[in-house]
VOPAPA-686489 format. One line per 8 residues: number of its first residue (from 1); their letters; for each residue x, y, z of N, C-alpha, C. Coordinates in steps of 0.1 Angstrom, whole numbers. Example, Ala and Ser with C-alpha at 12.3 -4.5 7.8 and 13.67 -1.06 7.14 Angstrom:
% residues 2
1) as) 132,-57,78,123,-45,78,132,-33,78; 128,-22,71,137,-11,71,129,0,79
END
This chain:
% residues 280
1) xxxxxxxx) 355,638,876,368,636,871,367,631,856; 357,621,852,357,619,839,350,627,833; 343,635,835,335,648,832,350,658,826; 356,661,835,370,669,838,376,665,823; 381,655,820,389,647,814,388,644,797; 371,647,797,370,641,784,368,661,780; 365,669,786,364,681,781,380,683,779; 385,683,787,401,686,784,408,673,773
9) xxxxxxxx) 406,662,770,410,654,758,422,650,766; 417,642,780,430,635,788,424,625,796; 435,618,803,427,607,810,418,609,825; 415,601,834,414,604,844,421,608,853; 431,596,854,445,599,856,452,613,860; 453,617,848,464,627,847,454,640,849; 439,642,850,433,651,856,438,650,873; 440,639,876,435,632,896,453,639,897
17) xxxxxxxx) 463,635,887,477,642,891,476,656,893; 474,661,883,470,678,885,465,685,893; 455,682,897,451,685,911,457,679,923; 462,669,925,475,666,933,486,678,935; 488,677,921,499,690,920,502,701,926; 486,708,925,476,719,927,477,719,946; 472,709,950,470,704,963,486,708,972; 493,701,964,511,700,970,513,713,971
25) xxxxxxxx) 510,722,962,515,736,959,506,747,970; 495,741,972,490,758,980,488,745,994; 492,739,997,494,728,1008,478,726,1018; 475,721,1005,457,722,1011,450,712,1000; 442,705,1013,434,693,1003,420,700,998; 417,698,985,409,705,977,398,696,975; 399,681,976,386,671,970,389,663,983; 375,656,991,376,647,996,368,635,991
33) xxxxxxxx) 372,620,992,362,614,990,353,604,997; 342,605,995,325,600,1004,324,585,992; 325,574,1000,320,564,987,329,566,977; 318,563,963,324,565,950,325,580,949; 322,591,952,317,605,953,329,614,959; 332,623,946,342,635,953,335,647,957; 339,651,966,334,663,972,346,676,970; 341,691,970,347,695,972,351,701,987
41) xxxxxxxx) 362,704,997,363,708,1007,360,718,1011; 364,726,1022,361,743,1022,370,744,1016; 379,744,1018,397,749,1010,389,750,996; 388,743,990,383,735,976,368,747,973; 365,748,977,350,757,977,353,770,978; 361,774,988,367,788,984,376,788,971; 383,780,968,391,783,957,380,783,944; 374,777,942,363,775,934,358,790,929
49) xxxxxxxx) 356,794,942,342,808,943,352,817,936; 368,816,940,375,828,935,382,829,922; 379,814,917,384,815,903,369,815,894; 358,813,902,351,810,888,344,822,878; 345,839,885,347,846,874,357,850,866; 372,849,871,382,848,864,385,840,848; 379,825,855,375,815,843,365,819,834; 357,823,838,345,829,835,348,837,823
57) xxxxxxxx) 356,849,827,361,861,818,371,854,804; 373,846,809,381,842,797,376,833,787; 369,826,792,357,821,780,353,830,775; 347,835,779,335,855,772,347,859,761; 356,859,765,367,869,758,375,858,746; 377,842,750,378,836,737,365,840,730; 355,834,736,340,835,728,337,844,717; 339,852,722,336,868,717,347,872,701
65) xxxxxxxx) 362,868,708,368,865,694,365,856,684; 369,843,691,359,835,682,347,841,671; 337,846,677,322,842,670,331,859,659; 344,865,661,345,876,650,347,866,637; 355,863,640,359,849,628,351,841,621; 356,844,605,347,837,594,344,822,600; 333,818,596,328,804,600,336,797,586; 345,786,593,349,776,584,339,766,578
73) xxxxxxxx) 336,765,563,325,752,561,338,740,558; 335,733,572,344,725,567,339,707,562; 346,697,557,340,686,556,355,677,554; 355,666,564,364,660,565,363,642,563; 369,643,554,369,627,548,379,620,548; 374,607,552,380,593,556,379,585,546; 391,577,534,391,571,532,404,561,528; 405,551,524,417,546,523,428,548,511
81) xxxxxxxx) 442,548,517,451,554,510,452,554,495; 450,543,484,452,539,474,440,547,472; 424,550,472,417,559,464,416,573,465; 421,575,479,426,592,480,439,595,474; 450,586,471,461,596,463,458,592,450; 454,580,446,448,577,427,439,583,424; 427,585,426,413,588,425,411,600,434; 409,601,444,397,612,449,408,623,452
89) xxxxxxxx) 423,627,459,429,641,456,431,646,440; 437,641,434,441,644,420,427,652,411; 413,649,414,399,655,414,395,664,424; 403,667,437,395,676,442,396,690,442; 405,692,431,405,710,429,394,712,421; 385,705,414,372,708,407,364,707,416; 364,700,424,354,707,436,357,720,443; 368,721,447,371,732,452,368,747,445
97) xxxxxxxx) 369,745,435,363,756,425,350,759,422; 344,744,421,327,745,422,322,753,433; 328,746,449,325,751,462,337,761,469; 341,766,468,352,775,474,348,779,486; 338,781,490,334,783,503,339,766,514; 335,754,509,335,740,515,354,737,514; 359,737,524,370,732,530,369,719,533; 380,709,521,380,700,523,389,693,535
105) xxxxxxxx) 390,682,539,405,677,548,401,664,545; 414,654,540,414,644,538,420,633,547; 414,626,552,423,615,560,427,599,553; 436,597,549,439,583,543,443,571,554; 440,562,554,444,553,565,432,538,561; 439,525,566,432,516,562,423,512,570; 422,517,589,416,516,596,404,520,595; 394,508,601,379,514,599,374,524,609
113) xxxxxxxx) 367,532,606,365,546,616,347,546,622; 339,544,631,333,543,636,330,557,639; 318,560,628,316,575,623,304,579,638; 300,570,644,291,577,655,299,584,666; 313,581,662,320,585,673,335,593,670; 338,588,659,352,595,655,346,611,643; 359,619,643,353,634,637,354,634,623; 349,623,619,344,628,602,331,627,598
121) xxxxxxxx) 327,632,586,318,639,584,315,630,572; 326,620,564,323,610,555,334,602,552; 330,591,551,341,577,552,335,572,536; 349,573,527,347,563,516,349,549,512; 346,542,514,349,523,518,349,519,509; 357,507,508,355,500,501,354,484,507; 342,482,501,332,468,508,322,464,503; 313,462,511,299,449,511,285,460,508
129) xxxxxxxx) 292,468,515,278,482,513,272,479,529; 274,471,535,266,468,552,272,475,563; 268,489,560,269,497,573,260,506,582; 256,490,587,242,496,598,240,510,605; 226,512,603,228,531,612,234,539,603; 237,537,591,242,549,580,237,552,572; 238,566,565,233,565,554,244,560,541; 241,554,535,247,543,525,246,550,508
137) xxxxxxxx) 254,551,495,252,557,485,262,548,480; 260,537,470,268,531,461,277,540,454; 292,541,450,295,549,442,301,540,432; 307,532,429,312,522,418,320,510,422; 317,502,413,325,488,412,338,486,401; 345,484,410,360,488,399,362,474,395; 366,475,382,369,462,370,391,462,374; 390,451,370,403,444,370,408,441,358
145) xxxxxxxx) 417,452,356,426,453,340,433,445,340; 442,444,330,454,445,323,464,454,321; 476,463,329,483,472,318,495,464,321; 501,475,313,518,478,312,523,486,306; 540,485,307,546,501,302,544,500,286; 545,508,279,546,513,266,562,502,258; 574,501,270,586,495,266,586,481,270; 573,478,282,573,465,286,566,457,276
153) xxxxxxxx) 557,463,269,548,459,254,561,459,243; 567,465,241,575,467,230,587,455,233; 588,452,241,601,442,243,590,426,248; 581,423,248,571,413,251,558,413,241; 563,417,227,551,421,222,536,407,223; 540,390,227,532,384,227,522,386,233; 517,395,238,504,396,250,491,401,242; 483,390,237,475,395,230,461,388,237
161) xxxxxxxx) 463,373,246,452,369,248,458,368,264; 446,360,271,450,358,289,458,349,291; 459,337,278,467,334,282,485,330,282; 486,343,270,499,354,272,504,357,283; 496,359,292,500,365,305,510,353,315; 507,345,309,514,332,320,528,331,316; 533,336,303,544,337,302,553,345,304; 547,358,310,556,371,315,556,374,329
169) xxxxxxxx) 562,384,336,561,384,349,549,392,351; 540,387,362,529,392,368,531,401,383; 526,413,384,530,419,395,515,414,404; 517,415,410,505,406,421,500,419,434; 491,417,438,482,422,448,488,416,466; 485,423,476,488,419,484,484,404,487; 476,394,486,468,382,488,472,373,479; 482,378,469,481,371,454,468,364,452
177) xxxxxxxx) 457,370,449,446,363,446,435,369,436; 442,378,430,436,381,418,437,381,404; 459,376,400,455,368,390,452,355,387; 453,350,397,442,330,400,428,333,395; 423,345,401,410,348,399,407,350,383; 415,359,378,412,367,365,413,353,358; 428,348,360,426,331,350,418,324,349; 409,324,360,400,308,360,387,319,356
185) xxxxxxxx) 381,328,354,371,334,352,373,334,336; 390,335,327,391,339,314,393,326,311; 387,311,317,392,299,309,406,290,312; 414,298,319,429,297,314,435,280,327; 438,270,323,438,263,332,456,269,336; 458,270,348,471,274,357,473,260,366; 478,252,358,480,240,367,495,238,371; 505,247,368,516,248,377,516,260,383
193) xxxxxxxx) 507,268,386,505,280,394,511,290,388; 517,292,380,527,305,376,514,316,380; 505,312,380,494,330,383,499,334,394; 500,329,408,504,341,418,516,337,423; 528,338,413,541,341,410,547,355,406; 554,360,413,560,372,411,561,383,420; 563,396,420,569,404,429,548,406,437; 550,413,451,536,417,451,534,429,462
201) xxxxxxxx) 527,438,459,524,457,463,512,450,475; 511,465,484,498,463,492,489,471,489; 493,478,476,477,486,467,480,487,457; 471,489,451,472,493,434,484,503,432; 485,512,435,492,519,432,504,520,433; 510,510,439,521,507,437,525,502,425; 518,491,426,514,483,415,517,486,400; 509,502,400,509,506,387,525,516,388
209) xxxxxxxx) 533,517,398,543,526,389,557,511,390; 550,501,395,560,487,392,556,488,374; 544,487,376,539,484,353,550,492,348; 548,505,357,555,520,347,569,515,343; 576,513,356,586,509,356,594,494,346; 588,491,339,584,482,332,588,468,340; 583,466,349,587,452,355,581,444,355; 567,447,349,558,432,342,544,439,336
217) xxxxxxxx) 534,426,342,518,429,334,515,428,352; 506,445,350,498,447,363,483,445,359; 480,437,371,465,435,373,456,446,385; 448,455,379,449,464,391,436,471,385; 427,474,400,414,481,394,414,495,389; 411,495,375,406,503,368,408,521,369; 402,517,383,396,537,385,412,542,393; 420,533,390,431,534,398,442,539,385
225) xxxxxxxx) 443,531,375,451,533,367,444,546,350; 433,546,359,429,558,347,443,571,342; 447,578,354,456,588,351,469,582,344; 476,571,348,486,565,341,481,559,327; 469,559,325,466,553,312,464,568,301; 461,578,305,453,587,299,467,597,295; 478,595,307,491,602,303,498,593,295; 497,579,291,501,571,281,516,562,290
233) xxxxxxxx) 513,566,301,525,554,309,524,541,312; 509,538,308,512,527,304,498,523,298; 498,507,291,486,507,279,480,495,284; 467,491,281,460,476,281,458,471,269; 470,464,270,473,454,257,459,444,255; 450,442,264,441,428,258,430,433,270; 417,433,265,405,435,268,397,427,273; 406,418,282,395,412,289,391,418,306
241) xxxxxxxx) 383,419,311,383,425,325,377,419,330; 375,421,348,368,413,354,361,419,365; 350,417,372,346,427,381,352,426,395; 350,435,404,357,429,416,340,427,423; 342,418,435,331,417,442,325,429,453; 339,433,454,333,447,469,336,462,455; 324,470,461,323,477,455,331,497,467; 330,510,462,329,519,468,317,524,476
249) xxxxxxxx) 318,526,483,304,537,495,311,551,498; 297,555,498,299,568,499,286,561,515; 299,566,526,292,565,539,289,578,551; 277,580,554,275,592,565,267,591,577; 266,601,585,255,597,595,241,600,593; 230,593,593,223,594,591,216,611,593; 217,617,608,211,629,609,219,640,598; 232,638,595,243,646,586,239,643,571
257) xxxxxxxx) 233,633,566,228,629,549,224,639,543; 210,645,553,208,664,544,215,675,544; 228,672,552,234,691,552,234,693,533; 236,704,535,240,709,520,254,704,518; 267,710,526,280,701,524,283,688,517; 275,683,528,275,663,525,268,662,512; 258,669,512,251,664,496,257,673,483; 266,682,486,269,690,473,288,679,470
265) xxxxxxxx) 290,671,482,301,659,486,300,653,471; 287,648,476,281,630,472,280,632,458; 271,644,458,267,645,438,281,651,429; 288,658,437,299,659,432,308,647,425; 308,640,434,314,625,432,309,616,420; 294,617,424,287,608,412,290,616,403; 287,629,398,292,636,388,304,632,381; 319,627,391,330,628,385,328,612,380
273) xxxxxxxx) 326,606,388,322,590,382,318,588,373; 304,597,372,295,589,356,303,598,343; 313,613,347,318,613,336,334,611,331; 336,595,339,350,590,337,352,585,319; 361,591,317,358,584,304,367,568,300; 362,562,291,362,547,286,375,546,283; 384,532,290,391,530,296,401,522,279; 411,522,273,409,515,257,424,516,260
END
């Protein structure tokens, strides 16, 4: 039955109803059970014998179509939402052009995916780098800006040092804990808290079209706000940055690290990485 169940992508359950069903309908018991152990009946053993070339023929004949059909190279990747719509889709039509053959599919979601068992082929994380039984590839450590809009600078022109920032509205991070952080790293004593005061997103990217929107000074990693910075929606008034402590992985399974797919993935990536240009 669990044999039955996981080939069909159902429970046990609702295999044990169906043959119930089955049972009700030709009015004949098909399984008996011995112990833990199902048997099949005579009823059950004749029915068997007379479908299993019928079943038979129909495998052969998907089969056969099947194997006419181009082989898809496909490669499906897991990563979370804020670097697959900032960062990694907005870049993958240059892969697609390098590889035209490799079909990408992207999955965004914040849940962690346990690649020995779920159907991807590469999970991009962002963490500690500690993911036992994998193969592991650093891909970058994203810094903690400064921007804002082009009109939120022009009507606040004071923001020249960090500690400018205490006097305008700060858009904040889900934890509010990274402009506390950025302050006490740039000197700045915050002894009436104004640092994690103000509105607050649950990714960057929100974050940055609150900047756009001119609703304050966003604090938000780097590789996130590249495209809003480079289309001029918004600017980094003051140069101080900070690192974050968890970096990106490029994560796979260890027997999958040599396909050609996964490795033409990985260097493709480093590729786009080492030629991001400087952030001003």
């Amino acid at each position: 039955m669990k044999d039955a169940a996981r080939n069909l992508g159902v429970t046990p359950g609702a295999v044990s109803q169906q043959i119930k069903i089955v049972e009700e309908r030709l009015g004949a018991t098909l399984f008996e059970r011995a112990s833990k152990d199902l048997h099949l009946t005579a009823e059950g053993a004749r029915l068997m014998e007379a479908l299993n070339m019928p079943f038979q023929q129909i495998q052969d004949a998907v089969e056969d179509f099947d194997h006419r059909k181009p082989r898809r190279n496909t490669l499906v990747v897991t990563t979370v939402p804020s670097f697959a719509s900032s960062w990694l889709v907005p870049r993958l039509g240059r892969f697609s052009k390098l590889y035209p053959d490799i079909e990408v599919k992207v999955d965004s979601s914040v849940a962690l995916v346990d690649l020995r068992h779920e159907p991807f082929d590469i999970a991009i994380r962002h963490g500690s780098g500690n993911y036992p039984g994998m193969s592991v590839t650093q891909l970058l450590t994203p810094q903690l800006i400064v921007v804002a809009s082009p009109e939120f600078l022009r009507n606040h022109p004071l923001v020249q040092t960090p500690a400018d920032c205490l006097a305008h509205p700060l858009l904040q991070d889900r934890d509010r804990v990274d402009w506390p952080r950025w302050f006490r790293a740039h000197g700045i004593n915050d002894a009436a808290g104004r640092a994690a005061r103000g509105s607050s997103f649950s990714d960057d990217s929100l974050m940055i079209k609150a900047a756009v929107a001119s609703q304050g000074l966003a604090l938000v990693r780097d590789i996130y706000a590249e495209e809003a910075i480079s289309s001029g929606l918004v600017r980094i008034p003051i140069a101080a940055s900070l690192g974050t402590p968890l970096s990106y992985y490029f994560v796979t399974r260890m027997q999958d690290a040599q396909k050609s797919r996964i490795q033409a993935f990985r260097n493709w990536l480093l590729g786009e990485i080492a030629s991001r240009p400087e952030l001003t």
